[in-house]
C-alpha positions as CSV (number, residue, x, y, z in Angstrom):
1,X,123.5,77.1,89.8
2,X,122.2,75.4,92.7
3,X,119.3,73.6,92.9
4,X,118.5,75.0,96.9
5,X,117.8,78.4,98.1
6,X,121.0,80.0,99.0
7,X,121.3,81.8,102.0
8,X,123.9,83.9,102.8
9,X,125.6,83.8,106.1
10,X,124.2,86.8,107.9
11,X,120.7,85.4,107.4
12,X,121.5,81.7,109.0
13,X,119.8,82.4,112.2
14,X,116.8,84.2,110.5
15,X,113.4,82.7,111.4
16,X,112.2,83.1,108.8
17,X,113.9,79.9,107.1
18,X,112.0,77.7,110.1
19,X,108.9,78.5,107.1
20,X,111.1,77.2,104.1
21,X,110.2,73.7,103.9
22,X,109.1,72.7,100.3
23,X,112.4,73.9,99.2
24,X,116.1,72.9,100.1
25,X,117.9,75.7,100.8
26,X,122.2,75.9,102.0
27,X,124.3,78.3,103.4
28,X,126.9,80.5,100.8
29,X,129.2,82.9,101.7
30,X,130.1,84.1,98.6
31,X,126.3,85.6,97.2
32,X,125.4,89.2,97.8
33,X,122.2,89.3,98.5
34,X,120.5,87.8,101.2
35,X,118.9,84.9,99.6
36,X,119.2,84.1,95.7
37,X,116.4,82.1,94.6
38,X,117.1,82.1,90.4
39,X,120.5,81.9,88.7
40,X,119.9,85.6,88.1
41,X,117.6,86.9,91.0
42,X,118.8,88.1,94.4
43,X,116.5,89.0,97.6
44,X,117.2,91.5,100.1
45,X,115.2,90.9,103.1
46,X,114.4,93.9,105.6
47,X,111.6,94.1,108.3
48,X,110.2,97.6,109.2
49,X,111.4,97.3,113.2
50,X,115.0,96.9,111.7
51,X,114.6,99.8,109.6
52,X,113.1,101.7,112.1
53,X,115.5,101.1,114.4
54,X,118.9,101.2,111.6
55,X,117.1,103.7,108.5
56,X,120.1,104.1,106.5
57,X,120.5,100.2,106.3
58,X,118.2,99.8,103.4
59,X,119.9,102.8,101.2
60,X,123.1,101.0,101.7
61,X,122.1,97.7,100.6
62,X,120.4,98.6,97.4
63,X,122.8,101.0,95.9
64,X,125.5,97.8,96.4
65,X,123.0,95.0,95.1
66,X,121.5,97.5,92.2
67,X,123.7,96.2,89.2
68,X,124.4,92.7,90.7
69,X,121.3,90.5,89.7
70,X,119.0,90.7,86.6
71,X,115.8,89.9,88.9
72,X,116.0,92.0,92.6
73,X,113.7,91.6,95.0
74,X,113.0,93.7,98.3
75,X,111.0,91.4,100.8
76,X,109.9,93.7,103.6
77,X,108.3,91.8,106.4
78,X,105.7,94.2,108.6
79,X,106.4,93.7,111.4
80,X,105.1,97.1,113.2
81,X,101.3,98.4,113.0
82,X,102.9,102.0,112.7
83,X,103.7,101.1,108.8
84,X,102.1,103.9,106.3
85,X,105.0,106.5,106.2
86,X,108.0,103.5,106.6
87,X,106.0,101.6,103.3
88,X,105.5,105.0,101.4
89,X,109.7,105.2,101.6
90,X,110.5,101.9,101.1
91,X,108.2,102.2,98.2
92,X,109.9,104.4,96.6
93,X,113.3,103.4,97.2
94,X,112.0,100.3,95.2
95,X,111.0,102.1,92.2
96,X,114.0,104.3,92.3
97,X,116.5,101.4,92.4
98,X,114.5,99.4,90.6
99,X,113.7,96.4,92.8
100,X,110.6,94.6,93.1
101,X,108.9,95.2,96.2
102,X,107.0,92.4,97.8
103,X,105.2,92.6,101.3
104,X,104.6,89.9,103.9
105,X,103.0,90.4,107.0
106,X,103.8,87.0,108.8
107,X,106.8,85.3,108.9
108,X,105.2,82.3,107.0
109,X,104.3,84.4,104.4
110,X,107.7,85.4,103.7
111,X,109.1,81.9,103.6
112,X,106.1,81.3,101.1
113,X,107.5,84.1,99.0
114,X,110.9,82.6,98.8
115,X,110.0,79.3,98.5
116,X,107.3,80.1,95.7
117,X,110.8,82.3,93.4
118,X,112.6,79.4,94.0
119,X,110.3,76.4,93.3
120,X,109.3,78.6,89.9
121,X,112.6,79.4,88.6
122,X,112.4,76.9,85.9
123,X,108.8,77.4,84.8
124,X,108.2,79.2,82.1
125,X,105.7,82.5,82.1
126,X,102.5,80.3,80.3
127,X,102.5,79.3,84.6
128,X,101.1,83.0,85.2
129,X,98.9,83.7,82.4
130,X,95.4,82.8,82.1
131,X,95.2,80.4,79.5
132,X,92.6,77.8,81.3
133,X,89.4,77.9,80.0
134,X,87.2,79.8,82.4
135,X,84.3,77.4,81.8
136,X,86.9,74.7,83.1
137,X,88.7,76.9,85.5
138,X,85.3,77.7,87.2
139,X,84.5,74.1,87.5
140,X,87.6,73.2,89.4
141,X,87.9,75.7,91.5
142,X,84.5,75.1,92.2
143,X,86.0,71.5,93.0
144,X,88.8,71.7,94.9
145,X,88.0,74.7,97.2
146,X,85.2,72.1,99.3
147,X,88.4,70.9,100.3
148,X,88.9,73.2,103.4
149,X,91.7,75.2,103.6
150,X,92.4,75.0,99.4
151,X,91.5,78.4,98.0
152,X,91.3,79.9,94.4
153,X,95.0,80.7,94.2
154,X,96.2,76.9,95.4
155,X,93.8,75.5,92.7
156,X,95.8,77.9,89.9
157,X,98.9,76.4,91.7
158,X,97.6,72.8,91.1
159,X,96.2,73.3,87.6
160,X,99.7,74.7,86.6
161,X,101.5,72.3,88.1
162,X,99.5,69.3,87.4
163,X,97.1,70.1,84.4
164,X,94.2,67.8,85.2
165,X,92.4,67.0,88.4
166,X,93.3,63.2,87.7
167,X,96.8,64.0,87.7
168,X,96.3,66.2,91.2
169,X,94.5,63.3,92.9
170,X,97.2,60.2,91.8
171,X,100.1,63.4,92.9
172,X,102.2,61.7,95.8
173,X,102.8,63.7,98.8
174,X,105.6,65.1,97.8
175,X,105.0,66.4,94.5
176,X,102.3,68.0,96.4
177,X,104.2,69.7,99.2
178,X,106.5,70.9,96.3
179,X,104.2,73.5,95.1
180,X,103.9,76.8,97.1
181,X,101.3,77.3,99.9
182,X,100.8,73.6,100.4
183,X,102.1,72.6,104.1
184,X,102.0,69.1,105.3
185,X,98.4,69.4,106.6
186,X,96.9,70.9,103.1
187,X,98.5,68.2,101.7
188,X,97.0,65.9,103.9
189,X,93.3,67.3,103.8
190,X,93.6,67.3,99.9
191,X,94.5,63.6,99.6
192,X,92.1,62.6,102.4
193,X,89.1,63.4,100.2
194,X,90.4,61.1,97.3
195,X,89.3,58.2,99.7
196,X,86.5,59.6,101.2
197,X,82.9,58.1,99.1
198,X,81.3,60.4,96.3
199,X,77.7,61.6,98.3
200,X,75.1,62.8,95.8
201,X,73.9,66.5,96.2
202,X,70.2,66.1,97.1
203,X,68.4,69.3,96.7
């Protein structure tokens, strides 16, 4: 299985790769789905103008993707403010066909999502449970969101990928823009305060 995010050729001019950056990702015309991000996990990517606009599309696309991945994923990008009764049928087509449905309602967000499948398909599922002491948890996220723009979710990110806060701070930039939700200017806000002098709190 490839290492990148494979993309399959009806989705090459999608914008929605112009977010995909921590990943690599190639073109394959031989996957169903429109992007597979695990050895077993397919996406099928819709947005609710296109659906609006071709409503049989989606019913198509499910019934020939249901038995061909263990992992299937429906990311629907809202794109409309009219959304209620299109998400109450998508919703159910999910459950029905048994796909996992995930919502995103900016492009970026999207390539987040598939960036963040792909970038995890080797981790195993300790990543996702709460097994950091609270206590300790508390602390750091206490810690690393006075870094503007890091919020509680990136510091779970960090903790799971790095397990210490000394092992985040000597993190190249790299390893850093690796984990999911970290652009280049996190990255670079993140590492700026490494350098910057401790300043005592004085009450």
């Amino acid at each position: 299985m490839s290492n990148k995010l494979l993309v399959k050729p009806t989705q090459h001019n999608n914008p929605v790769l112009k977010h995909v950056r921590n990943v690599p990702w190639e073109p394959a015309d031989y996957i169903r789905a429109d992007f597979v991000v695990g050895k077993t996990t397919g996406v099928v990517y819709l947005t609710l103008k296109y659906h609006r606009l071709y409503p049989t599309y989606i019913y198509d696309r499910l019934t020939e993707l249901k038995n061909c991945y263990v992992g299937r994923v429906m990311l629907v990008f809202v794109d409309t403010d009219a959304y209620h009764e299109a998400l109450r049928e998508i919703n159910h087509l999910a459950i029905v066909n048994d796909f996992t449905l995930m919502l995103a309602w900016s492009l970026e967000e999207a390539g987040r999502y598939l960036e963040a499948y792909k970038a995890f398909e080797h981790k195993g599922p300790d990543l996702i449970r709460e097994r950091v002491q609270n206590e300790f948890l508390a602390k750091m996220t206490d810690c690393l969101t006075q870094v503007k723009s890091v919020n509680k979710t990136d510091v779970l990110t960090l903790l799971s990928t790095f397990g210490s806060l000394q092992k985040i701070a000597d993190a190249k930039s790299d390893q850093l823009a690796m984990c999911p939700g970290f652009g280049e200017q996190k990255v670079k806000k993140l590492q700026q305060v490494w350098k910057q002098p401790f300043l005592a709190n004085k009450k």
